[in-house]
C-alpha positions as CSV (number, residue, x, y, z in Angstrom):
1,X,-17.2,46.7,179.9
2,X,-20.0,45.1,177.9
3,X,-19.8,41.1,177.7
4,X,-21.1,38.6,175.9
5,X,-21.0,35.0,176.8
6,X,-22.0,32.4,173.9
7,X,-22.6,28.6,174.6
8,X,-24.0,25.7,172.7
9,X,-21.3,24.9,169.7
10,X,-19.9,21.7,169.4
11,X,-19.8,18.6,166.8
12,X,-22.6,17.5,164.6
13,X,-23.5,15.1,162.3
14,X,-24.8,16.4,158.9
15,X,-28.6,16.8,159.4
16,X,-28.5,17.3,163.2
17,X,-29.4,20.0,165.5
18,X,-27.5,22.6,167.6
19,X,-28.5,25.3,169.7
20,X,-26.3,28.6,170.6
21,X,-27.0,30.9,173.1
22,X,-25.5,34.5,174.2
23,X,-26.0,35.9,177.4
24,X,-25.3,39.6,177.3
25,X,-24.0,41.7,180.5
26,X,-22.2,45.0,181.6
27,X,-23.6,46.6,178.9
28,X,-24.9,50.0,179.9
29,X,-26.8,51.0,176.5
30,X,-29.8,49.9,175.2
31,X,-29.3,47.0,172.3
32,X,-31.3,47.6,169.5
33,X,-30.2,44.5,167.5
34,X,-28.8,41.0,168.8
35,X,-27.5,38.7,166.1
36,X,-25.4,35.7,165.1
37,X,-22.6,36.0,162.7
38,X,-20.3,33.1,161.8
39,X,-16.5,32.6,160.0
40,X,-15.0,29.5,158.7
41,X,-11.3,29.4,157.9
42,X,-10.0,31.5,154.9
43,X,-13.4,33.2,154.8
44,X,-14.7,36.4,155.8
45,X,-16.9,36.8,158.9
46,X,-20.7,36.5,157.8
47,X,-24.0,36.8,158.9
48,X,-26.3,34.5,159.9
49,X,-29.0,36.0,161.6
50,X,-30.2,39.0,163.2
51,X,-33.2,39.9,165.1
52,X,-34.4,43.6,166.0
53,X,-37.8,44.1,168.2
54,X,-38.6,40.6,167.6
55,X,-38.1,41.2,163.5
56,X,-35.9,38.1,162.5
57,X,-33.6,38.4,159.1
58,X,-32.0,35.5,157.8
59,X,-29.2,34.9,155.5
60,X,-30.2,32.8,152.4
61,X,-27.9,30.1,153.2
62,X,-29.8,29.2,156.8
63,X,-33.3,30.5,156.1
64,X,-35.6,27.7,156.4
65,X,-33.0,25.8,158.8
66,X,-32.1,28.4,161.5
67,X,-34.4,30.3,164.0
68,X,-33.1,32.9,166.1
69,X,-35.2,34.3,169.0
70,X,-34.3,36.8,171.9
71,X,-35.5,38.3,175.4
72,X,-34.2,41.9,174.7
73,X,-35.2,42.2,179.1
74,X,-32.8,40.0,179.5
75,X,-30.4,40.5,177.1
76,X,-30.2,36.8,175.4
77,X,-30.4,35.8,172.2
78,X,-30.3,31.9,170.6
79,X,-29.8,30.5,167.4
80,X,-31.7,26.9,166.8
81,X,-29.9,25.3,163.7
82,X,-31.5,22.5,162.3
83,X,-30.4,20.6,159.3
84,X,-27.1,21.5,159.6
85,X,-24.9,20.8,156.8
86,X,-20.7,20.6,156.5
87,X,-20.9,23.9,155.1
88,X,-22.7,25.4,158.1
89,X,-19.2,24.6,160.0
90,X,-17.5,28.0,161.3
91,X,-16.8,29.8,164.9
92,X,-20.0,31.8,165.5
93,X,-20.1,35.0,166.9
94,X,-22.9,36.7,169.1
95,X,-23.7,40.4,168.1
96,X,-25.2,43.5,170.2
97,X,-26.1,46.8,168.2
98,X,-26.7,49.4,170.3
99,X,-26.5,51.7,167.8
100,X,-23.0,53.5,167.4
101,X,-20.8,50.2,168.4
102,X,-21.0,46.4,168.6
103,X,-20.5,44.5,170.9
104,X,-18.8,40.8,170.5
105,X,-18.7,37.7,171.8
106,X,-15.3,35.3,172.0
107,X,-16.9,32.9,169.7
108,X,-18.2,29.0,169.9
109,X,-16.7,26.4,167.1
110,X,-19.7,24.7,165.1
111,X,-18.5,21.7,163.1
112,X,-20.9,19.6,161.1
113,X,-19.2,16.5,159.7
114,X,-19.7,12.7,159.9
């Protein structure tokens, strides 16, 4: 039980523009928290963003470039990169806190190169 669906990754120039969504379903809890984390190879997973009762929180490395946004009714979050850079490049993750577990998404590849 409890799914999340992500979509929206892909290949990117430096300086262009993605947008990821996660769709979440089957989940029978309330989520306090939605969120995008990301992990490129030989690195540990990170976060990137996270947004609780419309309260975004941004990692230093994407603040000013990212903006995440949800519709806790419908259980969707997105993450609008802008500027993205080589170093952005990782599988992202969507995230659902509902308090005493996470759930996960299977991940969507984000590659920023020219």
């Amino acid at each position: 039980q409890g799914l999340l669906v992500e979509s929206g990754g892909g290949l990117v120039q430096p300086g262009g523009s993605l947008r990821l969504s996660c769709a979440a379903s089957q989940i029978p809890f309330v989520i306090n928290t939605m969120g995008w984390y990301r992990q490129a190879p030989g690195k540990q997973r990170e976060l990137v963003a996270t947004i609780t009762s419309g309260s975004p929180n941004y990692s230093e490395s994407v603040k000013g470039r990212f903006t995440i946004s949800s519709d806790n009714v419908k259980g969707t979050v997105s993450l609008q990169m802008y500027n993205l850079k080589p170093e952005d490049t990782a599988v992202y993750y969507c995230n659902a806190d509902v308090g005493f577990t996470n759930y996960w998404g299977q991940g969507t590849q984000v590659t920023v190169s020219s």
